[in-house]
PANUDREN-419426 format. One record per residue (C-alpha): residue number from 1; residue in three letters; x negated, y negated, z negated. Coordinates in Angstrom, 3 decimals, always signed. Layout:
<nuses>
+-----+------+----------+----------+----------+
: pos : code :        X :        Y :        Z :
+-----+------+----------+----------+----------+
: NUM :  ALA :        X :        Y :        Z :
...
+-----+------+----------+----------+----------+
</nuses>
This chain:
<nuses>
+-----+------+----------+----------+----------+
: pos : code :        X :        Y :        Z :
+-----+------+----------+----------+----------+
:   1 :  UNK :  -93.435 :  -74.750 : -100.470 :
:   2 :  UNK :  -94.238 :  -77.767 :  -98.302 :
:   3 :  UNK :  -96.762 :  -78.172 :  -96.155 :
:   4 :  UNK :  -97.922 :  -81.119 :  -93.302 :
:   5 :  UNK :  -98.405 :  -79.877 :  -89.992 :
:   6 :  UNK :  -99.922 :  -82.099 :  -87.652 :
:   7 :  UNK : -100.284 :  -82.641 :  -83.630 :
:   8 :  UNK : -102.529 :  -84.625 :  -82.756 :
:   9 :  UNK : -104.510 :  -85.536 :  -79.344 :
:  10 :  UNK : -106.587 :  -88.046 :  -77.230 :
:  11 :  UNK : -106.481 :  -88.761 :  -73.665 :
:  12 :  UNK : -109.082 :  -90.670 :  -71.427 :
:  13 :  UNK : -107.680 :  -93.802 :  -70.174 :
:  14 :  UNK : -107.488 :  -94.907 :  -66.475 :
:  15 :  UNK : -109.641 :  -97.564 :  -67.341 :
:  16 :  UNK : -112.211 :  -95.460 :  -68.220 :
:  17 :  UNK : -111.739 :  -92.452 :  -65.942 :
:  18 :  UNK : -112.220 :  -95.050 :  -62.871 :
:  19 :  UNK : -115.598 :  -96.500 :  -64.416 :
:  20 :  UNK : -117.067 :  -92.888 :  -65.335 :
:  21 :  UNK : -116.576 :  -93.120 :  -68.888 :
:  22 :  UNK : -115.608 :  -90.720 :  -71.303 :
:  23 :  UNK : -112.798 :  -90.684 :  -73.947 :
:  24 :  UNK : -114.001 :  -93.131 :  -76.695 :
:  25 :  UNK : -111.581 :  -91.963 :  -79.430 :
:  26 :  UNK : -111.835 :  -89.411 :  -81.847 :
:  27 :  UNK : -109.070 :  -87.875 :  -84.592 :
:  28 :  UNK : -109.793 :  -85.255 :  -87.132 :
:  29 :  UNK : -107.787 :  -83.932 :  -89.708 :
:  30 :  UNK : -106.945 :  -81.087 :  -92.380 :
:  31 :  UNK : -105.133 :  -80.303 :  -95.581 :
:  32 :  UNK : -106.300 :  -79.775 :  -98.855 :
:  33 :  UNK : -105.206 :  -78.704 : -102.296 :
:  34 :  UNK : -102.545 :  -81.374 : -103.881 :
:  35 :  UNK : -100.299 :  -81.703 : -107.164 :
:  36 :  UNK :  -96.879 :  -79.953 : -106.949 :
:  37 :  UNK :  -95.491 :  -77.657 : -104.298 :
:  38 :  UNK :  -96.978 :  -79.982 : -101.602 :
:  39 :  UNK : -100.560 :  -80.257 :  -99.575 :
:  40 :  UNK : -102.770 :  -83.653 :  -99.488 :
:  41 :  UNK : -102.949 :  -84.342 :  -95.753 :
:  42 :  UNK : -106.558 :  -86.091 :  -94.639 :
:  43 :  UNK : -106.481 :  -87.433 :  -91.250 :
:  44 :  UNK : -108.648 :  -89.955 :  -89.718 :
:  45 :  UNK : -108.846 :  -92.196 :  -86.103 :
:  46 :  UNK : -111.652 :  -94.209 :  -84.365 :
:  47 :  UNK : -112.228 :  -95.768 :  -81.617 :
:  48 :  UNK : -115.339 :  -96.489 :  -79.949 :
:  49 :  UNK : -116.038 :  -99.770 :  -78.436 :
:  50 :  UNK : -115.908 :  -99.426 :  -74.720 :
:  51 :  UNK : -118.910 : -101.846 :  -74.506 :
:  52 :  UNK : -121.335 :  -99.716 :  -76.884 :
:  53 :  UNK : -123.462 :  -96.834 :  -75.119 :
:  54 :  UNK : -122.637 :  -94.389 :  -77.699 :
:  55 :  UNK : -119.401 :  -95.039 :  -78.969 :
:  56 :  UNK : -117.643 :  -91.574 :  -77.964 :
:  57 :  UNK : -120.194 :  -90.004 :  -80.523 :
:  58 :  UNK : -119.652 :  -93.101 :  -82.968 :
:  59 :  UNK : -116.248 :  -92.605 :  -83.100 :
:  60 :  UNK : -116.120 :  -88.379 :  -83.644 :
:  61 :  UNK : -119.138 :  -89.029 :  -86.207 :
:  62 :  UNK : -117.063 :  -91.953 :  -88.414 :
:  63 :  UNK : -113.922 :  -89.293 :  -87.971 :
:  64 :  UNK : -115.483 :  -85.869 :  -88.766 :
:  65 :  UNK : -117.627 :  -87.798 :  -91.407 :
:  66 :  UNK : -114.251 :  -89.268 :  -93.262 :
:  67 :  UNK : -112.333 :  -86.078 :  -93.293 :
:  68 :  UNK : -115.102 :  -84.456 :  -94.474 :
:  69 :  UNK : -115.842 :  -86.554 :  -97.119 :
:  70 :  UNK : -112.273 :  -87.205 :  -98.585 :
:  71 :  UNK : -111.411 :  -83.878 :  -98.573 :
:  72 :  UNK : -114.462 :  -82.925 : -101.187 :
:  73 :  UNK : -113.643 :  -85.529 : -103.179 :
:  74 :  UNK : -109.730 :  -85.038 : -103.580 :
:  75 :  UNK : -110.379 :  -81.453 : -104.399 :
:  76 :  UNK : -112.766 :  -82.455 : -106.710 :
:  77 :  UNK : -110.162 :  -85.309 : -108.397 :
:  78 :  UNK : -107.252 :  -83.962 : -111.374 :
:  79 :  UNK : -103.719 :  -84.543 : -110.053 :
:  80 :  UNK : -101.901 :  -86.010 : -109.394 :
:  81 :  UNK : -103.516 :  -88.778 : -107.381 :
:  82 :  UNK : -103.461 :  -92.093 : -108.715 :
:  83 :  UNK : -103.615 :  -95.697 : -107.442 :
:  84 :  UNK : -107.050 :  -95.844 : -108.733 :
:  85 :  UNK : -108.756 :  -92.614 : -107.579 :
:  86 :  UNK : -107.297 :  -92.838 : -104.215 :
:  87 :  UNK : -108.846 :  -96.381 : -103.504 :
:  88 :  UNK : -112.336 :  -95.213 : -105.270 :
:  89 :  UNK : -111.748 :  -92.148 : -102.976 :
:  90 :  UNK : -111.249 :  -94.223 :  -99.658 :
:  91 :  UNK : -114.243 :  -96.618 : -100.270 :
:  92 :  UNK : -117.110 :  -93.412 : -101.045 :
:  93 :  UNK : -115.215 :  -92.441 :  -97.601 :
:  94 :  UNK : -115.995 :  -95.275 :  -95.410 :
:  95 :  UNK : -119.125 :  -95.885 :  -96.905 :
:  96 :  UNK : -120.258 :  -91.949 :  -95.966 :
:  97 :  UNK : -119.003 :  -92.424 :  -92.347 :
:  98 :  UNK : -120.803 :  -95.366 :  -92.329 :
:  99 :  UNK : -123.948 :  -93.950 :  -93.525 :
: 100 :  UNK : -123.591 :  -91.053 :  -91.275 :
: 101 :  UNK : -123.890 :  -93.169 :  -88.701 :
: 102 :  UNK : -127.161 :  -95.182 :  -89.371 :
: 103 :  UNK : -128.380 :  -91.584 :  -89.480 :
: 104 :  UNK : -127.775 :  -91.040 :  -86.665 :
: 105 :  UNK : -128.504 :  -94.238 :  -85.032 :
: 106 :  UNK : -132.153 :  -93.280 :  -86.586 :
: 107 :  UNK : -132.046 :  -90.247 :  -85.154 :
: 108 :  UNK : -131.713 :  -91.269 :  -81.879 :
: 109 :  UNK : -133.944 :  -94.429 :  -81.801 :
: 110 :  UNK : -130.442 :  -96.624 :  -81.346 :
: 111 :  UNK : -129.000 :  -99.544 :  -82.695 :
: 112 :  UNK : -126.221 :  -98.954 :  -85.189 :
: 113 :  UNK : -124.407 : -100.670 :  -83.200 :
: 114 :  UNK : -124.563 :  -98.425 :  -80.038 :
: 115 :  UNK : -122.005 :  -96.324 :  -82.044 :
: 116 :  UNK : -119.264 :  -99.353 :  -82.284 :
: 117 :  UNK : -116.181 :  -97.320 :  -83.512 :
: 118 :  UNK : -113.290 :  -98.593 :  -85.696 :
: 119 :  UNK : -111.916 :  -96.362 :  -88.168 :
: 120 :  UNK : -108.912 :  -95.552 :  -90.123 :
: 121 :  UNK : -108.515 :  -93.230 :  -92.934 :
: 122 :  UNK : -105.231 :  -91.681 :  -94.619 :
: 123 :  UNK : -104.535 :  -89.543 :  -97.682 :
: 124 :  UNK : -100.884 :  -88.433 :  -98.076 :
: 125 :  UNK :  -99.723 :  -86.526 : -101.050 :
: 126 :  UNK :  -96.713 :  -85.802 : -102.795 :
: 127 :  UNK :  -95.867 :  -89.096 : -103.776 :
: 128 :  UNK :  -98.447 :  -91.463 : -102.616 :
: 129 :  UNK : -100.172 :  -92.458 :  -99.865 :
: 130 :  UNK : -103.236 :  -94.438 :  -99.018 :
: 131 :  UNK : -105.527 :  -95.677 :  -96.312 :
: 132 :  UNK : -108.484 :  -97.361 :  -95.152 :
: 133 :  UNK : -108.663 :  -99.311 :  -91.861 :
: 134 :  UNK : -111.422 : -100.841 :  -90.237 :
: 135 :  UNK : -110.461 : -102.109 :  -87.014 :
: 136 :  UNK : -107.471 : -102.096 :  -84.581 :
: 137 :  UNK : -105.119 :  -99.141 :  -84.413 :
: 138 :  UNK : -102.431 :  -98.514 :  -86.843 :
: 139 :  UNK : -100.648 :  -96.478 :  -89.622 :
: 140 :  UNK :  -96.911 :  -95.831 :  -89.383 :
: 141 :  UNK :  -94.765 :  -94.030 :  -92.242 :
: 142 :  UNK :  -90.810 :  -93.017 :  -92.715 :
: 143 :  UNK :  -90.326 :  -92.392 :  -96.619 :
: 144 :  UNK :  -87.717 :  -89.714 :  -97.539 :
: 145 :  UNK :  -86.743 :  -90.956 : -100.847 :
: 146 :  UNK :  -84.525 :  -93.429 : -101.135 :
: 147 :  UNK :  -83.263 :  -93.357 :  -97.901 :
: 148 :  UNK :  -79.327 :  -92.400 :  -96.783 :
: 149 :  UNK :  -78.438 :  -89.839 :  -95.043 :
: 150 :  UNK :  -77.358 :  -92.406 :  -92.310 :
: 151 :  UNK :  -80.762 :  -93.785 :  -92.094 :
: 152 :  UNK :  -82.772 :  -90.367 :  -91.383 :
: 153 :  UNK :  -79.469 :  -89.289 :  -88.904 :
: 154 :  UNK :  -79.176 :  -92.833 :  -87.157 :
: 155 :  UNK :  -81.299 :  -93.503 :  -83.933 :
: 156 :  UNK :  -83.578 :  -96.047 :  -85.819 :
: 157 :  UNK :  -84.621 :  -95.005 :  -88.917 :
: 158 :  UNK :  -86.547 :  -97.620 :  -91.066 :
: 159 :  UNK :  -90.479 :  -97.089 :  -90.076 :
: 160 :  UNK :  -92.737 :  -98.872 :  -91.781 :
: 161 :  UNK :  -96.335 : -100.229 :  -90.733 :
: 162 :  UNK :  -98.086 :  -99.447 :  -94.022 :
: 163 :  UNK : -101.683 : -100.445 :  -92.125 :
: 164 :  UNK : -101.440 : -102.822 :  -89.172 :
: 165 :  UNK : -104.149 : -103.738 :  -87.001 :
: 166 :  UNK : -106.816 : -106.042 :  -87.651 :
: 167 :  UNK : -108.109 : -108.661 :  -85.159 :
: 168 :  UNK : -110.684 : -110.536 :  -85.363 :
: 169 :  UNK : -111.130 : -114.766 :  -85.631 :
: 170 :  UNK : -110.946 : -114.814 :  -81.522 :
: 171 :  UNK : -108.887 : -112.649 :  -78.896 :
: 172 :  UNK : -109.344 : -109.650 :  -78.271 :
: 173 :  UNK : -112.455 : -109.540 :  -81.112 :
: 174 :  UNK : -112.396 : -106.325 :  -82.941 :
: 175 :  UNK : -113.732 : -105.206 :  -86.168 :
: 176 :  UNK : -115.997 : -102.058 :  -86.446 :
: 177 :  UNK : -117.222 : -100.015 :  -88.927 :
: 178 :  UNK : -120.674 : -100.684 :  -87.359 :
: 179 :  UNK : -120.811 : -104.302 :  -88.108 :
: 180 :  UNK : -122.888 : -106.145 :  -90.181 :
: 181 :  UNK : -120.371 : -107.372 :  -92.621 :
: 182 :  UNK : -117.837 : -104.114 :  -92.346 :
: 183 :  UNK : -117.181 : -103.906 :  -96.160 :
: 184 :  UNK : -115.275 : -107.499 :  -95.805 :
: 185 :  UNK : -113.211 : -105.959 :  -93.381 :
: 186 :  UNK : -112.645 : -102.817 :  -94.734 :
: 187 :  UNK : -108.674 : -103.172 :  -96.037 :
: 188 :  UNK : -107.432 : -100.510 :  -98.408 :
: 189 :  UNK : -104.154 :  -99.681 :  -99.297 :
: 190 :  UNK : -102.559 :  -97.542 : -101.667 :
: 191 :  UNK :  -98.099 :  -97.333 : -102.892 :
: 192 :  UNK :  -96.047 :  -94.436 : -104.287 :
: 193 :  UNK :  -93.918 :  -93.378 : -101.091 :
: 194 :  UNK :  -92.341 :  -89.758 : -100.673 :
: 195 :  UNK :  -93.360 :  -89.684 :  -96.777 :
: 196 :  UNK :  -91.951 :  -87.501 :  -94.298 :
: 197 :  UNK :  -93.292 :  -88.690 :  -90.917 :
: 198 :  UNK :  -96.781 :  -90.156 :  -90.304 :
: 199 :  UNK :  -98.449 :  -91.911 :  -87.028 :
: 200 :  UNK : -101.898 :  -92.754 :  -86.810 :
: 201 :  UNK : -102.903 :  -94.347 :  -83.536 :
: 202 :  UNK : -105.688 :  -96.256 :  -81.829 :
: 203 :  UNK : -105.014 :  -99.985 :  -80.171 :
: 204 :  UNK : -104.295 :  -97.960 :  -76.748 :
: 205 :  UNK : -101.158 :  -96.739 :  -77.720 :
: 206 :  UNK :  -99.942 : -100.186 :  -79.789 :
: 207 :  UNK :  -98.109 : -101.528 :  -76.837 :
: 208 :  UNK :  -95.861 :  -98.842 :  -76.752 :
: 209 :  UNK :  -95.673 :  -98.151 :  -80.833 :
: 210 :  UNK :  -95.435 : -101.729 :  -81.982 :
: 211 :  UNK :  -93.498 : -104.626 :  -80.960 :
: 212 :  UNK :  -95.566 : -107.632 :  -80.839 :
: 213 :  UNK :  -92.957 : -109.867 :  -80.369 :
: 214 :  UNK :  -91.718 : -108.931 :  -83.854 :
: 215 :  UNK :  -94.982 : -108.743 :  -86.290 :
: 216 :  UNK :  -95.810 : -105.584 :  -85.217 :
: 217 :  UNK :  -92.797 : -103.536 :  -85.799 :
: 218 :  UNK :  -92.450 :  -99.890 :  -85.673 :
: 219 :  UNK :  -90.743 :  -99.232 :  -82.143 :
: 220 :  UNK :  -88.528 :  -97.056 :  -83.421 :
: 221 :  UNK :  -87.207 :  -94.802 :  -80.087 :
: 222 :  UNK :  -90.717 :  -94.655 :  -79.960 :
: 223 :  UNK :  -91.575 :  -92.469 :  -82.053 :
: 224 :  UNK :  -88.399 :  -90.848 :  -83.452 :
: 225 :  UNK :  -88.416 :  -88.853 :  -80.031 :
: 226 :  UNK :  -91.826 :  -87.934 :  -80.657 :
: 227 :  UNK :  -91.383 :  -86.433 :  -84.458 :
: 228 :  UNK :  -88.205 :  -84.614 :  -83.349 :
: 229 :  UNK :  -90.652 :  -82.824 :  -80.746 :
: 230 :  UNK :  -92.939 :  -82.310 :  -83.059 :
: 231 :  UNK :  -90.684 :  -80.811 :  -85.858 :
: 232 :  UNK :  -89.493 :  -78.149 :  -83.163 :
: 233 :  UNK :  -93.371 :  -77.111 :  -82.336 :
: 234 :  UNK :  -94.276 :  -73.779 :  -83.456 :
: 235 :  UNK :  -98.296 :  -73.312 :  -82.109 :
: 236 :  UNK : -100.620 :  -76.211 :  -82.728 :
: 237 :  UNK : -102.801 :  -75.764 :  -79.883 :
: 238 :  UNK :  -99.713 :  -75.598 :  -77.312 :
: 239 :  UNK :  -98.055 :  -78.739 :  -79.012 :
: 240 :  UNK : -101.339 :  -80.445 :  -78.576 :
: 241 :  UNK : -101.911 :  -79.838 :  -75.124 :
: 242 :  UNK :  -98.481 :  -81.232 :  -74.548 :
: 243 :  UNK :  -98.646 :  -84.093 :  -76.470 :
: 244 :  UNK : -102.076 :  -84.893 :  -74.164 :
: 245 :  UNK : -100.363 :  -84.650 :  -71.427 :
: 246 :  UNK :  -97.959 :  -87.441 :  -72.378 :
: 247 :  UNK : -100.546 :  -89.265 :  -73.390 :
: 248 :  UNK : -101.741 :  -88.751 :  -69.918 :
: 249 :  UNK :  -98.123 :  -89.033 :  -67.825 :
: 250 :  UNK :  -97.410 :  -92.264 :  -66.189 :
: 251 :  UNK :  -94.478 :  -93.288 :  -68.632 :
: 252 :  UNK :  -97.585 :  -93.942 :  -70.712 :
: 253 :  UNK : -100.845 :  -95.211 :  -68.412 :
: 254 :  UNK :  -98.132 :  -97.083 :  -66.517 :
: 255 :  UNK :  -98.038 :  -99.281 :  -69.533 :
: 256 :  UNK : -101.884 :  -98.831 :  -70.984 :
: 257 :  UNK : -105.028 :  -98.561 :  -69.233 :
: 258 :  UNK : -107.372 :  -97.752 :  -72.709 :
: 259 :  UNK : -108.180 :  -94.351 :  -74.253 :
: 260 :  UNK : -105.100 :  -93.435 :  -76.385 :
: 261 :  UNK : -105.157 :  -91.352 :  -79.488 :
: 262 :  UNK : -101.743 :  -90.565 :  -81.215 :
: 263 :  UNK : -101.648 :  -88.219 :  -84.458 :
: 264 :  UNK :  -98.133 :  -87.264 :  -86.018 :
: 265 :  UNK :  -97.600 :  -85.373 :  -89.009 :
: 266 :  UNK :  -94.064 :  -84.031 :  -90.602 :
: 267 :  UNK :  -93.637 :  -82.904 :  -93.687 :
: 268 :  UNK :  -92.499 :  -79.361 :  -93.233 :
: 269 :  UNK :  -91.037 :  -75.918 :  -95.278 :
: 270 :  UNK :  -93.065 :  -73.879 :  -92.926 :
: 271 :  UNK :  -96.778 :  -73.748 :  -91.730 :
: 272 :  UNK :  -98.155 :  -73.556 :  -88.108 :
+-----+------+----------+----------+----------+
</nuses>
């Protein structure tokens, strides 16, 4: 029987950790009941503007809010999953995270926008995947079917960025989940893939797993390094702590100054 298993983490930029702040990113995640031998893995990302006052808890709300949320409703869904259920699924989800947090905006006498987070949402089953992205930050995949045995083996395998990041009309403008006008940018995507690796990340880490000299493309030595790690993992708590610390190392924050948030997921015979 397979099963996703998952290592994820955040780290507080240098950026932030010389102004006082805290880590704005978030990243939840956990499996759920799927067709055939294989689990449904929900995962979610956000990242809180650094401007907004409350944006560390506007980005763990939209995050906790989304897993939460798609999980109940693709247990509650027949499977398999189809096109159509996953993309009904994926807009109730962003529009509970985003009610969640006018709740708590009210709550707290804010403005919604104190809580500027982007958000991205992914739901990976047996033979389909799907997500919903709000923001910067990205979605990487490596199928398994249909690929040669030279492909998986070689030193670049074929990544793909099935949700790239969004920017807004001017530099350095991003879209959140917050905004005024956030169904228009909310972009949801949904194709029959047999995946076998998956990357979520926030904007912190996209100089190091994208090429923007190329359209965005999957830096391959990137992240094959990183899933061969991760494959060889065998307690989620200790390969989270390490993958923080990279995060933290200065082979990254030489590079980035943001909060980074990477979560990888394989495809695996065996639970944690």
């Amino acid at each position: 029987m397979q099963t996703w298993r998952v290592v994820s983490a955040s780290a507080t930029g240098t950026s932030h950790q010389r102004n006082g702040q805290p880590c704005q990113d978030y990243q939840s995640h956990r499996c759920v009941s799927a067709n055939s031998s294989r689990g449904a893995l929900v995962a979610a990302v956000a990242d809180g503007a650094g401007s907004a006052s409350l944006s560390a808890d506007g980005s763990r709300i939209a995050a906790c809010a989304a897993v939460q949320k798609a999980c109940s409703l693709v247990s509650r869904h027949v499977h398999p999953l189809y096109e159509g259920v996953l993309k009904e699924v994926l807009e109730e989800t962003a529009h509970f995270a985003r009610k969640e947090l006018e709740a708590e905006a009210r709550t707290r006498n804010a403005q919604i926008r104190d809580l500027a987070t982007t958000l991205i949402i992914a739901i990976c089953a047996s033979d389909i995947i799907a997500t919903a992205q709000i923001g910067d930050g990205a979605v990487v995949t490596l199928a398994s079917a249909g690929s040669t045995a030279s492909d998986e083996d070689s030193k670049a395998p074929r990544y793909t960025l099935f949700s790239p990041p969004q920017r807004g009309e001017y530099a350095n403008e991003t879209k959140f989940i917050t905004s005024n006008d956030w169904r228009k940018s909310l972009a949801i995507k949904v194709q029959r893939a047999n995946v076998k690796h998956l990357a979520m990340f926030t904007d912190g880490i996209q100089p190091l797993a994208l090429d923007a000299s190329a359209a965005n493309a999957p830096h391959a030595p990137f992240f094959t390094p990183l899933f061969r790690w991760a494959e060889k993992q065998h307690d989620a708590q200790s390969a989270k702590q390490t993958l923080k610390g990279f995060l933290s190392s200065p082979r990254v924050t030489a590079r980035v100054d943001d909060d980074t948030t990477l979560l990888l997921a394989n495809l695996t015979d065996t639970a944690w």
